[in-house]
N, C-alpha and C positions, 0 to 999 in steps of 0.2 A: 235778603235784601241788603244793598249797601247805600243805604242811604247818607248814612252818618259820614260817610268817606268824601262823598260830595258836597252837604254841608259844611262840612269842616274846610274842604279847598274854601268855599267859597269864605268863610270865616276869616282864613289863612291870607287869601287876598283884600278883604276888607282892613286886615289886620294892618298888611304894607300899605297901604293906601291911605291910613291914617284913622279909617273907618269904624266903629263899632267895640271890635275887640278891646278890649281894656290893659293897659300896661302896669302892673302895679310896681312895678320897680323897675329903675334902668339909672344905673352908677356904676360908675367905675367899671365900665366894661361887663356887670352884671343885669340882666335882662329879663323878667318873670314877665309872662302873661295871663291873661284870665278869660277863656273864648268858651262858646256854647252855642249851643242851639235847640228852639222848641218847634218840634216839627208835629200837626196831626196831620190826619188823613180819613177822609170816607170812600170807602172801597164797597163794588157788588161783583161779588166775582160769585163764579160754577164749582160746587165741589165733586168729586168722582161721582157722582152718578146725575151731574147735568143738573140741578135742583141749584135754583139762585140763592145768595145768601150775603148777606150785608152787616158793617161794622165802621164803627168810626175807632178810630185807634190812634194812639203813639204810633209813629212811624219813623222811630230813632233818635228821639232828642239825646243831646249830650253835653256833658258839662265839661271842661278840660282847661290844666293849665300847660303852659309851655314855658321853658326859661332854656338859659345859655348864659354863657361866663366866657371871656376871654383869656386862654391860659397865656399863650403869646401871640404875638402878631405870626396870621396863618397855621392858628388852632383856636378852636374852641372846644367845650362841652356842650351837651345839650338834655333837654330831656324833653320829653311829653308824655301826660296822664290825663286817660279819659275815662270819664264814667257814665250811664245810663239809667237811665228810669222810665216806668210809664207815666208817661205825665198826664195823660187821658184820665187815669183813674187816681192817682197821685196820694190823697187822704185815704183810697185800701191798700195802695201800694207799700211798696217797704224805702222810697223815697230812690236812693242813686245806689240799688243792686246789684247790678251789671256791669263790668268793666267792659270795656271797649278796645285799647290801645295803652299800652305801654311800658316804656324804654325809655334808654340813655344810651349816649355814644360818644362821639370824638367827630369832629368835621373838621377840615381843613385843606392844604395844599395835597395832601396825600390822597383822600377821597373822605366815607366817610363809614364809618366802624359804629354800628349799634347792637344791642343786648336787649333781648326782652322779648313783648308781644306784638304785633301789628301785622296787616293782610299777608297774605303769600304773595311772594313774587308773581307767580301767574296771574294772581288774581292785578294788581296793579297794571304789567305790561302789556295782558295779552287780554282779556278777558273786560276793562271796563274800560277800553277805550269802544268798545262797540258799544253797551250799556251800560250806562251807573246811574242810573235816572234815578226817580225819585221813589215810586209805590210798583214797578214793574219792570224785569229784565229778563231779556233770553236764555234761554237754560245755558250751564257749562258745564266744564270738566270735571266740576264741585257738586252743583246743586241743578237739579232738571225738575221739572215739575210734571208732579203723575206721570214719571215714569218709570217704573219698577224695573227696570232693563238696565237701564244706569243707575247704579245706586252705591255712594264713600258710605263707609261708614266710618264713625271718629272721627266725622269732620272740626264738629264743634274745639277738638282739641290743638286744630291745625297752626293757631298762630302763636303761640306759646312757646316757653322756651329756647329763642330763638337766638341765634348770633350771627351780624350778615356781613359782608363786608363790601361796597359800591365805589367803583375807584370814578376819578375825576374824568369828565369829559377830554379825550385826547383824539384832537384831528373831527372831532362829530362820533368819536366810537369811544363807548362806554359800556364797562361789564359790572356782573353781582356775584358772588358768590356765596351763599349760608348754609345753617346746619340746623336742623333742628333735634335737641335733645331730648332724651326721655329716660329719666332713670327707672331701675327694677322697681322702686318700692315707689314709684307716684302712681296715683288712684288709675289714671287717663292713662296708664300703658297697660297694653291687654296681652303683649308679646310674653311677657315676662323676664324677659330678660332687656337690661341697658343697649339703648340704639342711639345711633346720632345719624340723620337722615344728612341726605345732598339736596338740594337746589342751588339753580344758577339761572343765567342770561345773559346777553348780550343785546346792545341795543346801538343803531345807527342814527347819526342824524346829519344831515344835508339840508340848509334850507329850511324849504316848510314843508320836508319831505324826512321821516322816521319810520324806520323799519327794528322791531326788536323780538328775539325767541327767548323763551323761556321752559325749560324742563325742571318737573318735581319726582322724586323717587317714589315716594309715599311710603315709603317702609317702615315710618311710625302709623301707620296704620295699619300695619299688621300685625297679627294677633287670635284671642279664641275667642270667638263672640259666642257663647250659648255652649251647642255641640259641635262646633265646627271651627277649624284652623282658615285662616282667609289669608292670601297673601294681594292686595292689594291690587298692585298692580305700578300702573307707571302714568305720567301726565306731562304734557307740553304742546306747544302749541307756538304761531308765528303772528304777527299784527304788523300790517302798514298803514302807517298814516297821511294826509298830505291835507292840507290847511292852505285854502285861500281867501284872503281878506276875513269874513266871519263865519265863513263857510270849514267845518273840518271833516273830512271823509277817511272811514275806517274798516279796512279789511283783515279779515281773522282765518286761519285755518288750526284749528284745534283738537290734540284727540287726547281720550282716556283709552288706556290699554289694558283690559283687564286680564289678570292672573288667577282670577276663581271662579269659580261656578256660581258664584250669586250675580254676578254683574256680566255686560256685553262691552264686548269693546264700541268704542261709538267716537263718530267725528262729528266734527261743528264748525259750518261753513259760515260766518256772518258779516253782513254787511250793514255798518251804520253809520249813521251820517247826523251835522248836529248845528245848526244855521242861526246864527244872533240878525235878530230884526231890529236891535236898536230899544226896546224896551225887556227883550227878554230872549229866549232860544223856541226854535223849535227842530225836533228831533224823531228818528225814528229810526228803527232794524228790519233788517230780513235775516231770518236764520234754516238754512237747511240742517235738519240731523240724520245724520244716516248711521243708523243700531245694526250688530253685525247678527250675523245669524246661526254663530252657535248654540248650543242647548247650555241655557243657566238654570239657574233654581231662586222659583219665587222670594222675595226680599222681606217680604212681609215679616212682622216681629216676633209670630209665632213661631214661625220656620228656624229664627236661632235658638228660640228657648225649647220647644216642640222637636225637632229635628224631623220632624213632616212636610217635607217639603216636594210639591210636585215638580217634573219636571218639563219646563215646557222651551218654546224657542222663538224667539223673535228675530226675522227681519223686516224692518222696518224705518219707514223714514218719515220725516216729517219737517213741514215748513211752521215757521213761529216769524209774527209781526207786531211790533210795541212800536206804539206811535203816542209824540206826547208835545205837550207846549207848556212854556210857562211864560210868566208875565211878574215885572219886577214892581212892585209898589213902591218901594223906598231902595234906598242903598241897604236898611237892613229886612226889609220884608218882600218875600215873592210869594205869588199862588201856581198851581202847577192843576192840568188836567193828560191823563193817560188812559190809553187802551191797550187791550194786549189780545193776540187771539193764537194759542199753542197746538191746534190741530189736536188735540186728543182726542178720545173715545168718550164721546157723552159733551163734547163739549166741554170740558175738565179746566180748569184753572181761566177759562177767559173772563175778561170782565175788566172795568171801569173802573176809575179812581180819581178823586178829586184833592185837594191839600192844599195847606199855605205851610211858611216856616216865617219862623224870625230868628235872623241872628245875632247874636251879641260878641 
């Protein structure tokens, strides 16, 4: 879930606006902030075998600061640091365990250079202009729900060590280019030996009309899980957008390419759309998946460490629909209601969700 990604925008914009976020410093050209957010949620959603099952949970609060410093006129510094916790359970918890995001970089007349952790490109151009909602999103090139046919593995490790480089809007056309590192001797490379991956993108703008591609290598994701060498494979994907008045409409075409026998190659056709009524949005997806129909080998966890693994073949496809509203109480607090329905077997992952947030 990206939830935190979305509260933080909206943080981000409360922040210019004068709203909520707190400035703890701003002199001489130096700038620190203090923003966050406490988000729950009560969810009943289907586990693999159809059987209802319910939870009120943390659904991504975060805590973060942000600052910048002016080196000259048409440069600055910047940074941002986020951190997590479950706030639900807060006194058994271990308080803000979990990072989230962050880097430092350079912005300026040249574009803007940063170091660190934070989403994949894909994930930002291609993948959450259809969904970034709040408790439910349509599967991608990352993460599908119950379905063992597409399946990253070493995702968790995907936003780390990163270096990007995003040059300034020129004519409406703006490109990305980064690297993700991984040395021999960090825990999270399974390769064994030192790699520095590709990503990039390009993105258009016209208007209230953007169109942008983005390709990832994934070759820090390969490596020996268990018994078995995986070569990943490949990821990218296309988004057009077009925004009128509060209305914004989102087309996706996206595919994983897979390079092993655990995974299927699989594309993701989505269409989302995301409407301001004036107190708040309402929004919803359709998503076609279409899984290719080679022979892979079940993903299950015993299959890496076991090396028993059947072999079996999917083709198959399937339509997924998240539909959701929310409603703003204040400048700093909204509640939000969702549904989601993934076409699985048994009924697998559908189900309800309710939540508020506040932000600070």
């Amino acid at each position: 879930m990206k939830k935190t990604l979305l509260a933080t925008a909206i943080a981000g914009a409360l922040a210019a606006s004068g709203a909520q976020a707190a400035t703890v410093y701003n002199q001489d050209g130096t700038k620190l902030d203090l923003y966050g957010n406490l988000q729950f949620a009560y969810a009943n959603t289907n586990d693999s075998d159809g059987e209802s099952t319910d939870e009120f949970a943390d659904n991504g609060s975060t805590l973060g600061v942000a600052g910048e410093h002016v080196i000259y006129e048409g440069l600055a510094g910047y940074f941002k640091y986020e951190f997590e916790g479950d706030a639900d359970e807060i006194k058994n918890g271990n308080g803000l365990d979990t990072g989230d995001q962050a880097y430092f970089g350079l912005k300026g007349n040249f574009g803007d250079a940063r170091l660190g952790s934070w989403d994949p490109l894909i994930d930002d151009w291609i993948q959450d202009p259809i969904t970034n909602n709040e408790y439910f999103d349509v599967s991608d090139s990352t993460f599908t729900r119950d379905l063992p046919a597409v399946s990253l593995v070493g995702v968790e490790s995907r936003e780390g060590n990163k270096l990007q480089y995003m040059s300034p809007s020129l004519g409406g056309f703006q490109f990305a280019v980064g690297t993700q590192y991984e040395g021999d001797a960090e825990a999270e490379n399974f390769s064994g030996s030192s790699n520095a991956s590709f990503f990039g993108g390009a993105k258009y703008t016209a208007g209230a009309f953007s169109i942008a591609a983005a390709y990832d290598d994934l070759s820090n994701l390969d490596g020996t899980y268990g018994a078995y060498d995986i070569d990943a494979g490949d990821q990218y994907g296309i988004t057009a957008q077009y925004a009128v008045d509060t209305l914004r409409v989102a087309l996706k075409l996206e595919r994983f390419e897979s390079d092993n026998e655990f995974s299927e190659d699989a594309n993701f056709y989505g269409l989302g759309a995301r409407y301001g009524y004036g107190n708040g949005d309402i929004y919803g997806a359709y998503q076609y998946v279409d899984v290719g129909g080679d022979e892979f080998l079940d993903t299950a966890d015993q299959c890496f460490t076991s090396g028993d693994c059947p072999n079996e073949e999917s083709d198959e496809s399937y339509n997924e629909v998240v539909i959701g509203a929310n409603y703003n109480i204040s400048d700093a607090m909204y509640t939000f209601i969702e549904a989601a329905w993934y076409d699985r077997e048994n009924d697998a992952s559908d189900g309800v969700a309710v939540g508020a947030v506040y932000l600070f």
